[in-house]
N, C-alpha and C positions, 0 to 999 in steps of 0.2 A: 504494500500500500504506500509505503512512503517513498518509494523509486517512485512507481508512477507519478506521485503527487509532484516526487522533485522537477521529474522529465517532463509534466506535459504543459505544452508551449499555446495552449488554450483556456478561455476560460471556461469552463463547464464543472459542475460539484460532482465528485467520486463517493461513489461510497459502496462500500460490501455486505454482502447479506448471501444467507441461507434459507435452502427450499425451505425450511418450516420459520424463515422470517416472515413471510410474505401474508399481509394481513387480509384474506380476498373478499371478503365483504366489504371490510373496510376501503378497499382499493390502495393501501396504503404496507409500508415497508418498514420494517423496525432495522434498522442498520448499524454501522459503525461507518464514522468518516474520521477524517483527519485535521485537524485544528490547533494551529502552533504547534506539532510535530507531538502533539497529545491525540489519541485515539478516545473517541464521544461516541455513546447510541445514542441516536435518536431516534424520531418518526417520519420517514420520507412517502411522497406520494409514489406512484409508479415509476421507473426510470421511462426515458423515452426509450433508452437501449442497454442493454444487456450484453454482457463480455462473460459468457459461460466459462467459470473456471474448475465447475466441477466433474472429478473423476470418474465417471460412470459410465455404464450404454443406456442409461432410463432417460428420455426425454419426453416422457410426462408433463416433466415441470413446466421445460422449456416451449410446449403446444400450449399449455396452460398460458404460461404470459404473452409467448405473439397474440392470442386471441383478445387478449386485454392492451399491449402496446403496439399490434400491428405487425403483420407480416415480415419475415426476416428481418426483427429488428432485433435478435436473437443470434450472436455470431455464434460459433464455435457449437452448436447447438451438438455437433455430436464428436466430441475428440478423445475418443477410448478406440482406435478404430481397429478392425478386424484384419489382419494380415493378412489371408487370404482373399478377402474382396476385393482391397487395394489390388492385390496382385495377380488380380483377373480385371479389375477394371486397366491395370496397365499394360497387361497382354494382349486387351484386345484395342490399343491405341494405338498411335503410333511411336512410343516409346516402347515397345518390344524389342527392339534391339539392343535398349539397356535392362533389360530384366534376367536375372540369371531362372533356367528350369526350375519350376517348384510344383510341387505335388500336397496333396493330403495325405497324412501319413497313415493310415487305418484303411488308403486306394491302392498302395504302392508296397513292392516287395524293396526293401530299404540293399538287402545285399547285392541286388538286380542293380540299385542305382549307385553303388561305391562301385562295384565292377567295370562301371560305365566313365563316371568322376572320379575316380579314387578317395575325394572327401566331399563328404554332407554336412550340412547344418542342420538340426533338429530344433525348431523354434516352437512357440506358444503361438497359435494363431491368436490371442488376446496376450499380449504382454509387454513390459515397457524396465526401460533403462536396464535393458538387456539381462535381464532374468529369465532361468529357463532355456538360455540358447546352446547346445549343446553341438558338439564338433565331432564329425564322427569319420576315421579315417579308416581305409583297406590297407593294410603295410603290405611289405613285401612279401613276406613269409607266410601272409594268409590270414595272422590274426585282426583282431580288430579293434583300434582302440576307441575311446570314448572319452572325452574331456567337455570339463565343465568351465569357462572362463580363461583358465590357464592351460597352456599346451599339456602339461602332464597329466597322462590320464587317471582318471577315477577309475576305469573300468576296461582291463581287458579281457576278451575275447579269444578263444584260440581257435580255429579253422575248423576244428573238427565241430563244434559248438553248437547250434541253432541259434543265430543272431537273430532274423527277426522274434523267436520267443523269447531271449533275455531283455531286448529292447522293450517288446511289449509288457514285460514284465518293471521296466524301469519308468515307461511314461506312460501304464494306465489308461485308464481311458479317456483321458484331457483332450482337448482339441488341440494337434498339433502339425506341425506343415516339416515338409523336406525341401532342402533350397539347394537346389547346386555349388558342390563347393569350388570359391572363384580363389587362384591363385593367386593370392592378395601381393601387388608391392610390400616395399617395406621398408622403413628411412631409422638408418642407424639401428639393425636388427630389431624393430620395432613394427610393430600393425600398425596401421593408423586409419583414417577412414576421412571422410570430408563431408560436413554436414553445413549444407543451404537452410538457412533459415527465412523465408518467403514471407510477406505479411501483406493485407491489406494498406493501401495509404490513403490520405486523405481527399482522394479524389476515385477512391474506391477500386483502385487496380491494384494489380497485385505486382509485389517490387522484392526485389532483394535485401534485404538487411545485413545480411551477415553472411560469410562464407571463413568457415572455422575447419580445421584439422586436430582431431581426436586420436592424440599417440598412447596406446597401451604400455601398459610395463613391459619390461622385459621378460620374455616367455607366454604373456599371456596373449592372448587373439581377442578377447574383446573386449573391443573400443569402448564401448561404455564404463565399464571399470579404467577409466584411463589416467597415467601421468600428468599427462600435460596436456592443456588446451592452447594450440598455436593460431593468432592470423594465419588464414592458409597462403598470405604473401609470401609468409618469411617460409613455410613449408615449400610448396610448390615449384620455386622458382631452382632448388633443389633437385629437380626433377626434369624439368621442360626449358628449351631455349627461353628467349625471351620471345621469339614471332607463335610458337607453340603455346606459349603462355596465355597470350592474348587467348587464342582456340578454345583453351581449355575452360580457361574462366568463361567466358562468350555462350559455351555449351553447357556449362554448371547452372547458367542463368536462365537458360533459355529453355532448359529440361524441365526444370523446378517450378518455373512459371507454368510450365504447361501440363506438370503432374500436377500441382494446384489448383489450374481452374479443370481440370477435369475430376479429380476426386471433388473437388465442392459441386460440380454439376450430377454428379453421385450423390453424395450423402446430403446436401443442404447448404445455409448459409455457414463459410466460413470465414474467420479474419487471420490467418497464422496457419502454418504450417513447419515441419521442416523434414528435409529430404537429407536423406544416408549413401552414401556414394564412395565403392572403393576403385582403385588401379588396380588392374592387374598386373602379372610381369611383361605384357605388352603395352603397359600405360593406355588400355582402355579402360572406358570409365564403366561402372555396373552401379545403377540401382538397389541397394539391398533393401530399403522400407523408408515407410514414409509415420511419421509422426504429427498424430494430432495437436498436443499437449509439448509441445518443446520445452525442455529444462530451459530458465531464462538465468540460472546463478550460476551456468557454465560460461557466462561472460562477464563474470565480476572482475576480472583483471585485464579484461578488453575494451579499458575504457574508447578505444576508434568506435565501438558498436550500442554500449549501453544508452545512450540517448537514444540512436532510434527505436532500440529491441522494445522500451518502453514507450514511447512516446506514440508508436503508429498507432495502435491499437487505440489509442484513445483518439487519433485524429481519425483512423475508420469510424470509431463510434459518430463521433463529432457530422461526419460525411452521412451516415446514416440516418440522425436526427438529423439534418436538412431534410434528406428526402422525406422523411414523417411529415414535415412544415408544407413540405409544397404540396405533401397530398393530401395534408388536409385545403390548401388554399383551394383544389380543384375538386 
């Protein structure tokens, strides 16, 4: 609350509340704002607009208040998003050529597709800052290992074994996806990953904010558990000439825009997103997911990014209430 309040460069009153704040007879909001850097409840009427920040797939709540402040006037209305939908709404786009093979895992013989890849990723079709994504490689000798976050495994397998029943036996019956495993670059024997963070601006398009690089520890493969959060300037340029550079960023920009507005053209109004994207050893780029809910305290020490990460969000709201204005004028 108090980043926003510091960041936004309009005047309009903020304030936060939960589904059982919401007074609906009353037509009125019991909240908390912010006041000389003192947090106050009070009693607000309706907002004109709504910055869904809660975790869930219920939106309930969020049909409940457009019907009282107006159609999409409600962002972010659904950001728990489902992996698997994402990545069947992007296979069948034209961003298929950044998306690595992925199956459902309960459709697929998992040993069929190590023989194929040599490694899998076993992920949570619902799950966030990388819990649950599990690494699963064919060695050479036939066994098979299983790692959870760090390369060394939790769990080996020996050839003569039944892999699909001990897996089935490790991930139950949860909803779970198989992703093709992509022969990730790697800077300074490290994974690393490149996450676009996309957002509505105050003229209601969608823009780039931020473009970050997520270096893992040493040994470990996933990037969400990570060391360091770099500018992917001072990353990248590491990597690619300087005429190659331009490419790269130009195409980070131009993907992430267009996974955005097509998963918003999927699920509803959104104001935020962010996109996961690694190099291979051919320095092509892959899609691995896309995020509803973006960590925003992964750029606390990024101060180039912290004003806008916060600030759009409130100038989309701000762009939103216009339109509320004009439609009521008509």
């Amino acid at each position: 609350m108090k980043l926003y309040q510091r960041y936004q460069n309009i005047n309009m009153k903020i304030f936060v509340f939960t589904p059982a704040d919401i007074l609906w007879k009353e037509k009125r909001i019991i909240g908390l704002s912010l006041n000389k850097g003192i947090m106050r409840q009070n009693s607000f009427p309706l907002p004109h607009v709504v910055y869904n920040q809660c975790f869930n797939k219920k939106t309930e709540t969020i049909q409940r208040l457009e019907k009282a402040i107006g159609r999409n006037k409600c962002f972010n209305k659904i950001n728990f998003f489902n992996k698997w939908d994402i990545y069947n709404l992007l296979k069948l786009s034209n961003l298929k050529p950044y998306v690595p093979d992925t199956f459902l895992y309960n459709e697929v013989n998992v040993l069929e597709l190590l023989e194929k890849y040599k490694v899998v990723y076993i992920k949570a079709s619902y799950g966030s800052k990388g819990e649950s994504v599990y690494r699963v490689e064919l060695m050479v000798n036939g066994d098979t290992h299983i790692s959870l976050h760090s390369m060394a495994p939790s769990h080996i397998y020996r050839k003569s074994e039944n892999i699909q029943e001990k897996l089935d036996q490790l991930f139950g019956h949860k909803k779970y996806m198989v992703q093709q495993g992509i022969l990730i670059s790697q800077l300074d024997h490290r994974y690393f990953d490149i996450r676009v963070l996309v957002q509505k601006d105050i003229f209601g398009e969608w823009t780039v904010s931020a473009i970050t690089c997520r270096v893992a520890y040493e040994h470990y493969f996933n990037t969400s558990i990570c060391e360091t959060i770099y500018d992917a300037s001072e990353v990248l340029p590491q990597l690619f000439s300087s005429d190659k550079l331009n490419e790269i960023f130009a195409v980070l920009c131009e993907v992430s825009r267009k996974a955005a507005r097509g998963t918003e053209a999927h699920l509803g109004s959104l104001g935020e997103l962010s996109v996961d994207f690694v190099l291979d050893e051919q320095r092509k780029l892959w899609i691995i997911e896309l995020n509803g809910k973006p960590q925003k305290n992964i750029y606390k020490d990024l101060k180039r990014y912290k004003r806008k990460i916060y600030s759009r969000p409130l100038e989309y709201a701000y762009y939103l209430s216009q339109l509320c204005d004009i439609n009521k004028d008509f």
